[in-house]
C-alpha positions, 0 to 999 in steps of 0.5 A: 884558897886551893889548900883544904888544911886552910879549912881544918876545923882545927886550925881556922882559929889559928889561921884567923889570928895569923892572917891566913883566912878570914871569917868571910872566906870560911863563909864562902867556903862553907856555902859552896860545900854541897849538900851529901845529907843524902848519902847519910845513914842515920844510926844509934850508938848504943850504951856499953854494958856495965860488964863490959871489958872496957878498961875504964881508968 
């Protein structure tokens, strides 16, 4: 399988139901991706002020 939107998160579901991929297919796509945890960079969000200008509807 060449084309990555097979693979969207978002679609898997869907492409499951229509045939187009199968459990063990996103398995080994899965498997094959390499390990980038290296190149991370770890951060905090932090809470937005109460005061903040948010628009909160």
């Amino acid at each position: 399988m060449s084309d990555p939107v097979i693979y969207d998160k978002r679609l898997v579901q869907q492409n499951f139901r229509r045939g187009r991929l199968t459990p063990a297919q996103l398995e080994a796509h899965l498997e094959a991706l390499p390990d980038v945890s290296a190149k991370s960079t770890r951060f905090t969000l932090k809470p937005p002020h109460e005061e903040s200008p948010a628009v909160r509807r």
